[in-house]
BATORPA-986472 format. One record per residue (C-alpha): residue in one letter; x, y negated, z. Coordinates in steps of 0.1 Angstrom, whole numbers, plus 5000, padded with zeros to 4 digits. Layout:
(pt 'a',(X,Y,Z))
...
***
This chain:
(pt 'x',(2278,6858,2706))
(pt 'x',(2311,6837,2708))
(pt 'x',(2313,6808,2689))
(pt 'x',(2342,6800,2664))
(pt 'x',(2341,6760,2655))
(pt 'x',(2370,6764,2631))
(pt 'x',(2349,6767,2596))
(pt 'x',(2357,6784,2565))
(pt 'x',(2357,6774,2533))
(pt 'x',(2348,6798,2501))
(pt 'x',(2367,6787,2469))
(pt 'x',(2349,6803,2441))
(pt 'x',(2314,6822,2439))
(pt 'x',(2302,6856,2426))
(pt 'x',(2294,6886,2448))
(pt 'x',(2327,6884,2466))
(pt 'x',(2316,6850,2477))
(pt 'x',(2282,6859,2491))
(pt 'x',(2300,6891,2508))
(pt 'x',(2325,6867,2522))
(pt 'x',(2298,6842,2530))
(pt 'x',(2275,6869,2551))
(pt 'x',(2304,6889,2569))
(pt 'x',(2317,6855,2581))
(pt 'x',(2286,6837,2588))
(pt 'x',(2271,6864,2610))
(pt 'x',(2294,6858,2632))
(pt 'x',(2283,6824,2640))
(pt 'x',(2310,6806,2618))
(pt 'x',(2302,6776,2597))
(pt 'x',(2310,6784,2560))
(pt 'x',(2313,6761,2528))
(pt 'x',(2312,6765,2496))
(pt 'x',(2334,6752,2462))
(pt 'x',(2325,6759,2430))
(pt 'x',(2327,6750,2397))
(pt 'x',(2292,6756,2384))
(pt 'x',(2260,6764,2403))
(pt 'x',(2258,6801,2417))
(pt 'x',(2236,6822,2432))
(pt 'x',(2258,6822,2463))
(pt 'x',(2250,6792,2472))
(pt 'x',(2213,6803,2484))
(pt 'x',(2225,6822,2507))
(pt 'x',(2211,6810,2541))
(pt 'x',(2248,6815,2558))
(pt 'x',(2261,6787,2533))
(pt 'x',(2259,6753,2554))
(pt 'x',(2265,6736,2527))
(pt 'x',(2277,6742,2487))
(pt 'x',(2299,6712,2466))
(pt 'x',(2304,6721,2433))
(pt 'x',(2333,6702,2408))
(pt 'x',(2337,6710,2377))
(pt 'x',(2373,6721,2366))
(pt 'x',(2388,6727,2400))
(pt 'x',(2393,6762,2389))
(pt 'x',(2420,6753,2362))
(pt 'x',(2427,6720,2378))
(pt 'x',(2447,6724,2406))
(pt 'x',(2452,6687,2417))
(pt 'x',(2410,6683,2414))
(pt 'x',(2406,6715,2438))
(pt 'x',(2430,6701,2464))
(pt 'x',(2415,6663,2463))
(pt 'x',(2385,6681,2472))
(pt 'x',(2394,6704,2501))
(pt 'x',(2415,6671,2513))
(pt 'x',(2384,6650,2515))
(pt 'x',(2364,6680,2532))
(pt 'x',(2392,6684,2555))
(pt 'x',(2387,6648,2571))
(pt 'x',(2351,6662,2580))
(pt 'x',(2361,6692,2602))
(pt 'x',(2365,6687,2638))
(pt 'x',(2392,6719,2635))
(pt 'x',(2413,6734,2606))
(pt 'x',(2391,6754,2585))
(pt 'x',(2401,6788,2572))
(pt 'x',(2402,6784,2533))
(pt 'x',(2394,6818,2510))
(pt 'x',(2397,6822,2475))
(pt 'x',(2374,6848,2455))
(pt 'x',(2394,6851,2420))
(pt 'x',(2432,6862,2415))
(pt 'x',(2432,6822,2396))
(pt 'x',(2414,6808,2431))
(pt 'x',(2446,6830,2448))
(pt 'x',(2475,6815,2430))
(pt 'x',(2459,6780,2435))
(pt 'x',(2457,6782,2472))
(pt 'x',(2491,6800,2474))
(pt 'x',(2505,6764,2453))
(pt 'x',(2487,6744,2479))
(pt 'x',(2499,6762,2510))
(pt 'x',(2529,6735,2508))
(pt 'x',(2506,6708,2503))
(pt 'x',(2478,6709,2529))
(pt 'x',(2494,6728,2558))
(pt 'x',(2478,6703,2582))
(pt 'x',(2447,6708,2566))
(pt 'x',(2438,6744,2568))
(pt 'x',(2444,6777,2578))
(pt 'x',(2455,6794,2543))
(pt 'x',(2447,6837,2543))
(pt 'x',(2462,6837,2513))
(pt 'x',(2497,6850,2509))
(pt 'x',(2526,6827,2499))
(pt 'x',(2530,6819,2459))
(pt 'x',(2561,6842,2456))
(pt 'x',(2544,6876,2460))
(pt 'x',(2510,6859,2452))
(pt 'x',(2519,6854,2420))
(pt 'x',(2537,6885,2415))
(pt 'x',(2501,6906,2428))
(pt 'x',(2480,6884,2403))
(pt 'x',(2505,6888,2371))
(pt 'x',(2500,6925,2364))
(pt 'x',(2530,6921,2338))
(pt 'x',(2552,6908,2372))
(pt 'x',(2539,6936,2398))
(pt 'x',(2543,6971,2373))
(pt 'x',(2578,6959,2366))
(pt 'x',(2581,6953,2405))
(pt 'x',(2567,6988,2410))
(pt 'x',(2591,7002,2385))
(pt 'x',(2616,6985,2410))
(pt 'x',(2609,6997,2440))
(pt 'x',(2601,7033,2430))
(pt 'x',(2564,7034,2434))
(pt 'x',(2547,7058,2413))
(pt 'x',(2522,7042,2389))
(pt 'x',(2506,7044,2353))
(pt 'x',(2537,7045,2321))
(pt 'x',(2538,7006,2310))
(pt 'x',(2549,6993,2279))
(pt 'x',(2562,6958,2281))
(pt 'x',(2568,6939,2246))
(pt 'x',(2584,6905,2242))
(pt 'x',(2578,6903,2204))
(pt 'x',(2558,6918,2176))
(pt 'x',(2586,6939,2163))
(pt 'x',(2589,6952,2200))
(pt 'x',(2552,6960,2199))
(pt 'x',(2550,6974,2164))
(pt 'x',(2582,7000,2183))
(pt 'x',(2558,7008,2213))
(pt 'x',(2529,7013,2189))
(pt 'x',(2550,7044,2168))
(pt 'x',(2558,7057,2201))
(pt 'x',(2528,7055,2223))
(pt 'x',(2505,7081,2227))
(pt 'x',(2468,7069,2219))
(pt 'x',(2446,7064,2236))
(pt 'x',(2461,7036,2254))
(pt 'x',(2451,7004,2276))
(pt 'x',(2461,6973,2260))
(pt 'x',(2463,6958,2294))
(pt 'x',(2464,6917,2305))
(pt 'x',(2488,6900,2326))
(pt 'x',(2460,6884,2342))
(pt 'x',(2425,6899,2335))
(pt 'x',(2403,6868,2344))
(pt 'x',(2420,6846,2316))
(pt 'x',(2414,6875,2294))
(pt 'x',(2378,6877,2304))
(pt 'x',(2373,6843,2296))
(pt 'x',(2384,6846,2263))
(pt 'x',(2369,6882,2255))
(pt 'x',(2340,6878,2280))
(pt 'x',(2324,6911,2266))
(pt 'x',(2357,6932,2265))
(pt 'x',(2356,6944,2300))
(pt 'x',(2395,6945,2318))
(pt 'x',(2413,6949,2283))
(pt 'x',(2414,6963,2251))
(pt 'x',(2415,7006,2243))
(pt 'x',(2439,7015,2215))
(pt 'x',(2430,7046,2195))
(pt 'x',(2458,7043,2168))
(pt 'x',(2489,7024,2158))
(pt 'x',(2468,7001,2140))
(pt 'x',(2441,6995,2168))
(pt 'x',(2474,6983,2193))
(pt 'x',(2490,6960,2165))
(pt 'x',(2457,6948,2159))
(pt 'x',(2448,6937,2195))
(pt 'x',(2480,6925,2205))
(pt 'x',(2480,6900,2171))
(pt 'x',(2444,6892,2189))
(pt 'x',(2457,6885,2218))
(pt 'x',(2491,6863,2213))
(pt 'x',(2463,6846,2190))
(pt 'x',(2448,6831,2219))
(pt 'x',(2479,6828,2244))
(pt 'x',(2471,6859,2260))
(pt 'x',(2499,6880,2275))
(pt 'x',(2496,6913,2276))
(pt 'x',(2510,6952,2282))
(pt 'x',(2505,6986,2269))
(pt 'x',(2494,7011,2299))
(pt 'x',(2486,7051,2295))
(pt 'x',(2449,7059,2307))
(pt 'x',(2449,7079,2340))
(pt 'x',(2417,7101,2326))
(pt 'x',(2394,7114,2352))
(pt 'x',(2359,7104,2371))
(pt 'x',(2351,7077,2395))
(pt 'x',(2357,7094,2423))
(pt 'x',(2394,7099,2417))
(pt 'x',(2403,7066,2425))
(pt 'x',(2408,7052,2463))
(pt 'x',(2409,7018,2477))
(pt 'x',(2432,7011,2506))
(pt 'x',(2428,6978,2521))
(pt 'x',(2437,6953,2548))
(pt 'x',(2449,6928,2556))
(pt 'x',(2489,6916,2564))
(pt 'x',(2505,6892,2589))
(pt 'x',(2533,6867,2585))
(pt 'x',(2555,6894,2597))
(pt 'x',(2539,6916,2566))
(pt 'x',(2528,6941,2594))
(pt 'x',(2489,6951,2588))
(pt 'x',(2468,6941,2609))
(pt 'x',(2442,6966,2595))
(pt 'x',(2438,6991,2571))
(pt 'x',(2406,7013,2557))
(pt 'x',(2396,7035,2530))
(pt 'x',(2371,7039,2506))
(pt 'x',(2366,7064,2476))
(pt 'x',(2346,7053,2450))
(pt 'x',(2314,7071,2434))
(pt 'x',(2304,7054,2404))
(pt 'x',(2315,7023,2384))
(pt 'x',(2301,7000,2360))
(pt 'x',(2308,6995,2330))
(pt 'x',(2324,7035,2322))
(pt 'x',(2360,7038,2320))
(pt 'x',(2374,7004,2340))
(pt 'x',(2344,6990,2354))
(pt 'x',(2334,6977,2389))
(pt 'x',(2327,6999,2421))
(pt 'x',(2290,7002,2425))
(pt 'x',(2286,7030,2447))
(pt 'x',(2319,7041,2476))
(pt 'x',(2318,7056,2510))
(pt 'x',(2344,7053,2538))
(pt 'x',(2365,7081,2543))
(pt 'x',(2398,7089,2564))
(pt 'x',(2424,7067,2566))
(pt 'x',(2445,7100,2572))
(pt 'x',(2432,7113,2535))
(pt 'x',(2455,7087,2523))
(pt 'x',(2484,7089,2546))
(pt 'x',(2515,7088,2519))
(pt 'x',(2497,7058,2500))
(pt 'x',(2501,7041,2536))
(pt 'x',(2532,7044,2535))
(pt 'x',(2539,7035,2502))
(pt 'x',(2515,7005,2503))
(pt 'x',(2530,6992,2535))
(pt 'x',(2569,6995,2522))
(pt 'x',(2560,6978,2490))
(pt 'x',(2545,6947,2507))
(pt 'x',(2570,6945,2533))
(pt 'x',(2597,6946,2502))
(pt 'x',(2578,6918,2487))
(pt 'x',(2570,6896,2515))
(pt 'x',(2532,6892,2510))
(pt 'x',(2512,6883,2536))
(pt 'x',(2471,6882,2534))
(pt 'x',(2444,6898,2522))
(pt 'x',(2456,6937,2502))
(pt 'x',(2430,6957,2483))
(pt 'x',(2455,6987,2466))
(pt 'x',(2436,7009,2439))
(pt 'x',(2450,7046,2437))
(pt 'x',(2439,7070,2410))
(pt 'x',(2443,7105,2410))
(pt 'x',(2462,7119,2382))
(pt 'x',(2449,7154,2371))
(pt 'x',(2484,7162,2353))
(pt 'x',(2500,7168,2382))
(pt 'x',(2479,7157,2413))
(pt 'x',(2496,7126,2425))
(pt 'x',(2476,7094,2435))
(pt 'x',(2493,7066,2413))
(pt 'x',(2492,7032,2424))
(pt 'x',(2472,7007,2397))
(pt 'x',(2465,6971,2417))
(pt 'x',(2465,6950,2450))
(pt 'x',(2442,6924,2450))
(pt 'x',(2455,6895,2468))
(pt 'x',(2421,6882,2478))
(pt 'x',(2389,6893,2490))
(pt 'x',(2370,6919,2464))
(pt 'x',(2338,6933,2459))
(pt 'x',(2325,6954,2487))
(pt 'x',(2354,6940,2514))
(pt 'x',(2320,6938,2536))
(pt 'x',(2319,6980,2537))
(pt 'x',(2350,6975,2566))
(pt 'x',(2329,6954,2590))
(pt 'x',(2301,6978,2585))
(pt 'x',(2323,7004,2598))
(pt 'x',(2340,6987,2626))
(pt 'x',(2370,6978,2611))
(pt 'x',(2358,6941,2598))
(pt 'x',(2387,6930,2578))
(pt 'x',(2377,6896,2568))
(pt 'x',(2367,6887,2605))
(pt 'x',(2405,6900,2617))
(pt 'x',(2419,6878,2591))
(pt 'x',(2400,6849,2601))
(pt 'x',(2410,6855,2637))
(pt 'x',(2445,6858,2626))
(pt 'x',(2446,6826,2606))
(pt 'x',(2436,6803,2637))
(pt 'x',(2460,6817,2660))
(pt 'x',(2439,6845,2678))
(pt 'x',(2455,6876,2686))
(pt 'x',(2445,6908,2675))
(pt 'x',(2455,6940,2684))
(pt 'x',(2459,6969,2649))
(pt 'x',(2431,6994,2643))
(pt 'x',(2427,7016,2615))
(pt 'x',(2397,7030,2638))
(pt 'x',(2360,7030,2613))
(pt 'x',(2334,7049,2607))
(pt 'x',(2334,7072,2579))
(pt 'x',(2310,7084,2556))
(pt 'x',(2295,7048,2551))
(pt 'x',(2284,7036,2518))
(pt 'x',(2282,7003,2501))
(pt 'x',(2262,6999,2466))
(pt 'x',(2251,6974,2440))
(pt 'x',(2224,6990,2429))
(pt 'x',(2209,6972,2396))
(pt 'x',(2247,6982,2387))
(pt 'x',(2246,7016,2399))
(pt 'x',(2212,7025,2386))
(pt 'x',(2228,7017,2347))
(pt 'x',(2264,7036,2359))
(pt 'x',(2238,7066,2365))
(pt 'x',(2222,7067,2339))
(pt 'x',(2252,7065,2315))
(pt 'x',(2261,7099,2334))
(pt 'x',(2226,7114,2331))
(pt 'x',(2228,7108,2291))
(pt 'x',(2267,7122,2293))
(pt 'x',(2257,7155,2313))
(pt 'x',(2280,7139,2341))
(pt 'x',(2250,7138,2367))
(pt 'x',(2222,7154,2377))
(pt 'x',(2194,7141,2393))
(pt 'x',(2194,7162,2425))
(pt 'x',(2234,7147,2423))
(pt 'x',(2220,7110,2419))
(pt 'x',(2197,7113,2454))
(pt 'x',(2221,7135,2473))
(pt 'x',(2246,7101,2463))
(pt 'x',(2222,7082,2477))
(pt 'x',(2218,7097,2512))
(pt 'x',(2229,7083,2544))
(pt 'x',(2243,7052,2559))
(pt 'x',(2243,7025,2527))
(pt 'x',(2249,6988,2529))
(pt 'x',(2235,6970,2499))
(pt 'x',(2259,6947,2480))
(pt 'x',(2235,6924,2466))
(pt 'x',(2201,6924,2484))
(pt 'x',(2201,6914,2523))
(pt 'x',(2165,6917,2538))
(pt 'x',(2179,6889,2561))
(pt 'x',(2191,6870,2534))
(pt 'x',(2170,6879,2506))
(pt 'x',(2169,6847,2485))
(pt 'x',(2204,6853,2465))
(pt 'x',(2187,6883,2456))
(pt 'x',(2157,6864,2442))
(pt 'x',(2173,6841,2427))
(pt 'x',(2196,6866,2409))
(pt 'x',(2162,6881,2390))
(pt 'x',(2151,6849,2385))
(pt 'x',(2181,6841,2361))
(pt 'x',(2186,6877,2346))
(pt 'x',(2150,6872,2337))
(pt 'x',(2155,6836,2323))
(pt 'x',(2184,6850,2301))
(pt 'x',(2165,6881,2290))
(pt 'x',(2136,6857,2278))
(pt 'x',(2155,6835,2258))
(pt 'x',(2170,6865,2242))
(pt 'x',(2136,6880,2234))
(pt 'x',(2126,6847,2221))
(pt 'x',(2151,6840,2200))
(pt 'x',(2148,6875,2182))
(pt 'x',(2111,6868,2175))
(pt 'x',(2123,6835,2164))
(pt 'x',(2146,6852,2138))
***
């Protein structure tokens, strides 16, 4: 196997950090990893070694003393990844800053921070004609007290950026679900409460497996270098959880959202990593566009196990290699987190939304596992080890009571 000596450096933890970790680390490439609190991650045997500073997350100027000082260790640029949309918009600031430094995948700050701020990219989409879920935007409480009379419920009380929401609401999932008048006035008083800003989104109703990911990853020139598909199966939590079971399937079944998707970042100017979420809508059978991540996601790993790696292209990319576009995979691969999955079906089995002959015929063929890695098991471990720690203290302090 060829050896790459420029290193990369994860910004962040969490399974997108152990996916990026082990797609990038099987190839022989030294990887690092930043965080701001200890992580399972950083067991991983592909992680050479793990620093962790507290505040670097909301701290830009901490986060770049530290890459700056890891910097004068590499023999060659490393490739610097974030694994958060707040990781994102701080690499995109320090683009400017460290440019002898690294190798930045991340796009520039512009479009960066137009992806991250969902508030910024539905009023782009509005823009540019892309079709997408009806968004409400309100600047005050009279205009939301308007929106809530004309509305119709129920409706996705949606924030501009969902990771400061969740770490003020850390058990309300992506955003809040309106059922009345009263319900949106009440959660959007929540929200300006704590400096939250947020929108008013119709639900695109239907199951799992009417939303499609199309992903790659874009040049300077904002020309893809490669794109894949994926359809997912099940998610966790119900209504706007996490993929935890997809499969690979035809680029060509999502030929128009190609298009679309490579217009709209061309229009913007973005460059990097693009994971694009399209959902079916059952009204009237279009595929309506609901995100691009602008940084790598959970299950990114699915596209190397199908021969169309795109973390590994973007890496080649960023230290000047060329590479030549494929949208050439296998199909019919699957990619699971299955502790996850295994709750997703059993909400279905109590809902009548899965049988059990369904559940193992899911389960059939080629699967990658999200969390668990025989070869690089101790994440895994270490994983139980604290979900067991956190359900004995629980237990405990009910018996205590």
């Amino acid at each position: 196997m060829r050896s790459y000596p420029n290193p990369v450096v994860v910004v962040g933890g969490g399974l997108t950090a152990l996916g990026t970790m082990r797609a990038l680390g099987r190839r022989d490439i030294d990887v690092y990893l930043v965080l701001d609190k200890s992580d399972t991650a950083q067991y991983s045997k592909y992680c050479k070694k793990s620093l962790s500073t507290m505040g670097m997350k909301h701290d830009r100027g901490i986060l770049k003393n530290l890459l700056r000082r890891m910097g004068r260790g590499f023999s060659r640029r490393a490739v610097v990844y974030p694994t958060c949309d707040v990781g994102a918009i701080n690499l995109a600031e320090l683009k400017d800053e460290l440019p002898d430094d690294y190798c930045f995948v991340v796009g520039d700050k512009k479009p960066v921070k137009m992806l991250v701020n969902k508030r910024d990219f539905y009023k782009a989409l509005a823009q540019e004609g892309v079709d997408h879920p009806k968004t409400y935007f309100s600047e005050s409480t009279n205009d939301a007290q308007l929106i809530s009379e004309e509305a119709k419920y129920p409706i996705f009380v949606r924030p501009a950026i969902s990771q400061v929401f969740s770490q003020a609401f850390p058990t309300a999932g992506k955003g809040f679900i309106a059922y009345s008048p009263r319900d949106l006035m009440a959660f959007y008083e929540l929200s300006e409460k704590h400096g939250i800003e947020v929108m008013f989104q119709e639900i695109i109703s239907g199951p799992p497996t009417n939303s499609y990911q199309l992903e790659g990853y874009y040049s300077t020139d904002h020309q893809p270098k490669v794109l894949f598909a994926r359809q997912r199966l099940r998610i966790w939590p119900p209504g706007f959880g996490n993929t935890t079971l997809c499969v690979s399937i035809p680029i060509g079944e999502l030929e128009n959202e190609k298009r679309t998707m490579n217009q709209f970042i061309k229009n913007i100017g973005y460059n990097g990593l693009a994971s694009a979420e399209f959902k079916k809508d059952d009204r009237d059978g279009s595929l309506k566009l609901l995100e691009i991540n602008a940084r790598p996601w959970w299950h990114i790993w699915l596209s190397g196990a199908c021969g169309a790696d795109i973390l590994f292209l973007s890496y080649l990319d960023a230290i000047g290699e060329k590479t030549e576009y494929t949208e050439q995979y296998k199909e019919g691969i699957k990619s699971t987190y299955f502790t996850n999955d295994l709750m997703a079906a059993g909400k279905m089995f109590l809902n009548g939304n899965l049988s059990l002959r369904e559940w193992a015929s899911s389960l059939v063929g080629t699967r990658k596992s999200a969390f668990f890695s025989k070869t690089d098991p101790t994440p895994f471990l270490m994983q139980l080890v604290t979900e067991g720690s956190l359900l004995a203290g629980k237990i405990g302090k009910k018996k205590s009571s």
